[in-house]
C-alpha positions in Angstrom: -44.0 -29.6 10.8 -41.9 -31.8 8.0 -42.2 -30.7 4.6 -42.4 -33.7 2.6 -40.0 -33.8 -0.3 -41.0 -34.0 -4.1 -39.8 -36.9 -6.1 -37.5 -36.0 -9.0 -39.0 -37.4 -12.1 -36.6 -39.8 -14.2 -34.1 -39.7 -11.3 -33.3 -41.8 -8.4 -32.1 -41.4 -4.6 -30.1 -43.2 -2.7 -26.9 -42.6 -0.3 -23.4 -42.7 -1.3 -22.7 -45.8 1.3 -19.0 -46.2 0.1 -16.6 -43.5 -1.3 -12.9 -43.5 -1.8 -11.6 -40.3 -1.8 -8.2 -40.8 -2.5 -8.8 -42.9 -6.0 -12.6 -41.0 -6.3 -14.9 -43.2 -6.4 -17.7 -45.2 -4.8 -21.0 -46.6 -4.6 -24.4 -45.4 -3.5 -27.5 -47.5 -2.2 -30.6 -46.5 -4.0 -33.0 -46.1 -1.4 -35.5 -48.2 -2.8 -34.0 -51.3 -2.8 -31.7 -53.0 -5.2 -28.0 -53.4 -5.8 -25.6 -51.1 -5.4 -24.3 -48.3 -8.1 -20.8 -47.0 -9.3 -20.3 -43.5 -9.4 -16.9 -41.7 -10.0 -15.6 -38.3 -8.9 -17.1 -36.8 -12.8 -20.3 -37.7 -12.1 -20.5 -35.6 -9.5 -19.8 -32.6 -12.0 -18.4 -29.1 -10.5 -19.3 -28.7 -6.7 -17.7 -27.5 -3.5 -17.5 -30.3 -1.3 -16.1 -33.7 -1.6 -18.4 -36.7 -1.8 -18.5 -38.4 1.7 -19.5 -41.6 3.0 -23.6 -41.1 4.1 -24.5 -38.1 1.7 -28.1 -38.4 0.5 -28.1 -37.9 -3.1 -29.9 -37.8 -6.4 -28.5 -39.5 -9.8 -29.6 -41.2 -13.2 -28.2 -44.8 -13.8 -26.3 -45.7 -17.2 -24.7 -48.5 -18.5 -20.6 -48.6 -18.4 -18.1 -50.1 -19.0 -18.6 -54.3 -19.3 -22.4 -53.5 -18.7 -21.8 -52.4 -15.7 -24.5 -50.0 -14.2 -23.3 -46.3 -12.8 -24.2 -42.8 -12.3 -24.7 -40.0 -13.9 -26.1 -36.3 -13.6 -25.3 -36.8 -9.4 -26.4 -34.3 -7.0 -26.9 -34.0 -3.5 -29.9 -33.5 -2.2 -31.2 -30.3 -0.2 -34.6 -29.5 0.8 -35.9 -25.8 0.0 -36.8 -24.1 3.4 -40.4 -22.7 2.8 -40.9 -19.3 3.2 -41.8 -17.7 6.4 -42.4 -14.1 8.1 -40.8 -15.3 11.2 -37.5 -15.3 11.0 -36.5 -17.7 13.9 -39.2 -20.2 12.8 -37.1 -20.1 8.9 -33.9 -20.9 10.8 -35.1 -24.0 12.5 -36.9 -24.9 9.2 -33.3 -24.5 7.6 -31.7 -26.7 10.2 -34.4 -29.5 10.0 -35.0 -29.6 6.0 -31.7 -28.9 4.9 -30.6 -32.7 4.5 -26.9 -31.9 5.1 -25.9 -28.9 6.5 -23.0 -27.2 4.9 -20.5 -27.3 7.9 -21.0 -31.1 8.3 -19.3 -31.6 5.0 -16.0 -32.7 5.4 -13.7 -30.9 3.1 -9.8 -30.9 2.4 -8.2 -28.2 3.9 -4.8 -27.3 2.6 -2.6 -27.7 4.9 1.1 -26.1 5.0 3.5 -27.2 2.2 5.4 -30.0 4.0 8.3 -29.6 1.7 11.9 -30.7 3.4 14.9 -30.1 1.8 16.2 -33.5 3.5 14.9 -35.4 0.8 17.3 -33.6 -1.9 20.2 -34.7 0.5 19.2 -37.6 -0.4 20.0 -37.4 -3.8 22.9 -36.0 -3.5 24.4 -38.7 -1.2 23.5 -40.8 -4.1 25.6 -39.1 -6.9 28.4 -38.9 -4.7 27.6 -43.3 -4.2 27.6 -43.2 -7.4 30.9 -41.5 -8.2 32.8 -43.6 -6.2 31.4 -46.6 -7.4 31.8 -45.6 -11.0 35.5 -44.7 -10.1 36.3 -47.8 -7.7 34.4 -50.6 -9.9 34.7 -49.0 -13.7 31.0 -48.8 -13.5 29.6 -48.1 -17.5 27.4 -45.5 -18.6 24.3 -46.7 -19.2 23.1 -47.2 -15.5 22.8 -43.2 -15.2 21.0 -43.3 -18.2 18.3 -45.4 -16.7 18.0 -43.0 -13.4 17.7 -40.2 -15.8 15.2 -41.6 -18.0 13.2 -43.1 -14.9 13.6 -40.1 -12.5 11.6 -37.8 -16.0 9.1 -40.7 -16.7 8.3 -40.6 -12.7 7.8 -36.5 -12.5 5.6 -36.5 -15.2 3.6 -39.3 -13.7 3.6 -37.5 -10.1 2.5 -34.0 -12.3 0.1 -36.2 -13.9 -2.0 -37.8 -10.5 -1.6 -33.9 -9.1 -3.2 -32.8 -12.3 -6.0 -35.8 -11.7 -6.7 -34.7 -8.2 -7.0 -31.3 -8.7 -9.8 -31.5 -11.3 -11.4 -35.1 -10.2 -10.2 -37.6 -12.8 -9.3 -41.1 -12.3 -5.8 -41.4 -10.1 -2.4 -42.9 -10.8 -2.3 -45.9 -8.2 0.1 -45.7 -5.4 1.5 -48.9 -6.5 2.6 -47.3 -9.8 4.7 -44.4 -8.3 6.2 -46.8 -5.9 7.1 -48.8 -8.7 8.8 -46.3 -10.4 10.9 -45.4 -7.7 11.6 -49.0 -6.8 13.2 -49.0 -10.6 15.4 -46.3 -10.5 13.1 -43.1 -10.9 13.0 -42.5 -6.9 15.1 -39.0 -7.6 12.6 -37.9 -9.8 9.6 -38.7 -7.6 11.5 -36.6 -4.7 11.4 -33.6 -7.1 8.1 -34.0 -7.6 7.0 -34.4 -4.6 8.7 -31.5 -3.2 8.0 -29.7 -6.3 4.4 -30.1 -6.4 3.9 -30.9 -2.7 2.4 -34.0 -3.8 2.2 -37.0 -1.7 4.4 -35.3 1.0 1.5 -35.4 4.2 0.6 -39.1 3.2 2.7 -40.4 6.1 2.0 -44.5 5.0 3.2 -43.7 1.2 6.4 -41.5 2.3 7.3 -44.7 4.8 6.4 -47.3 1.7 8.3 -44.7 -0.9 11.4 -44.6 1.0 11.4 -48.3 1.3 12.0 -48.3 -2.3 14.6 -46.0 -1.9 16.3 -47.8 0.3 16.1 -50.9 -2.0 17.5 -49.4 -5.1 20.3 -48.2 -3.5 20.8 -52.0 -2.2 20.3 -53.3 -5.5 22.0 -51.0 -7.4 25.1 -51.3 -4.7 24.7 -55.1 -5.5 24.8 -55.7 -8.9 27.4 -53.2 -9.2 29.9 -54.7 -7.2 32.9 -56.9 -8.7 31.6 -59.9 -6.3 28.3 -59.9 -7.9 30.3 -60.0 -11.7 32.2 -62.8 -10.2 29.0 -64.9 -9.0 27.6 -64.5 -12.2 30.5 -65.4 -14.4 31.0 -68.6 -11.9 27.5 -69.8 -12.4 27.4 -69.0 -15.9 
């Protein structure tokens, strides 16, 4: 026999009917009708779980940023199993009531650090490039001032999202860290990455990430090379 469920006073239900994990956030359908809702990884305050796509859920809506509507106070929704002498008969009553049983939650699992010691080659491949081309084309100093100063700003960006993700903040876009590599900081980013195993099992970011590896080294390779001076003095 169903055990019909109590409405919350002052709260609403609805079902989270889009979530991005990766930047945490989503929206949920309230189930009576109407338009959708923000919510963001916060709202969801300290729980277990991740948020997934189809959870039944409780929440409060408030007004946000540019008027926008979101949620607040959100909770997922599980129906107490009433009490019963027969144990067997409480066990089915916890299977059909509960609205989402625990091991149908998918969760992160931590997988094994995926740290490889072929990405500092990398870098060192680099400062020997870069030796030679300092030596061969009287490169100045202030291009290894910009990989230093890049390679710090992206660490402390990659530290930053790892810090985000941990506890459930608002996440450093991909494009950003790319970007940063793209611009000289790519050493850095490899420390941190290997560092902080972060962004190491993502296997579309690692293919983008050293994409702007390899076009870095292209570009550096380019503009410091004695033709590319000549161009440039010929069309100026």
């Amino acid at each position: 026999m169903a055990v019909p469920r109590e409405p919350v006073v002052g709260r609403l239900e609805g079902t989270l009917t889009t979530w991005n994990d990766e930047r945490g956030f989503g929206f949920i359908t309230p189930s009576g009708g109407g338009s959708t809702v923000f919510v963001h990884i916060s709202a969801f305050g300290h729980r277990d779980a991740r948020p997934f796509t189809g959870e039944l859920l409780t929440f409060e809506r408030s007004a946000g940023q540019g008027g926008r509507e979101k949620a607040t106070g959100v909770k997922s929704v599980a129906l107490p199993v009433p009490k019963s002498s027969n144990r067997a008969a409480t066990g089915r009553m916890a299977v059909l009531h509960t609205a989402v049983p625990r091991t149908a939650v998918p969760r992160r699992i931590p997988g094994p650090a995926n740290q490889s010691p072929v990405s500092y080659l990398a870098i060192l491949a680099f400062i020997a490039l870069y030796v030679f081309v300092s030596v061969a084309w009287a490169l100045p100093y202030w291009p290894i001032a910009v990989y230093l100063v890049m390679s710090v700003l992206a660490f402390f960006t990659y530290a930053s999202d790892k810090a985000a993700a941990t506890a459930g903040r608002w996440r450093t876009s991909e494009s950003t860290l790319l970007v940063l590599g793209l611009l000289g900081g790519w050493p850095g980013s490899i420390f941190a990455q290997q560092r902080l195993r972060h962004k190491t099992r993502k296997a579309s970011f690692q293919l983008a990430f050293w994409g702007t590896v390899l076009l870095n080294i292209a570009a550096f390779v380019t503009l410091a090379s004695p033709s590319f001076a000549a161009l440039v003095a010929h069309l100026s």
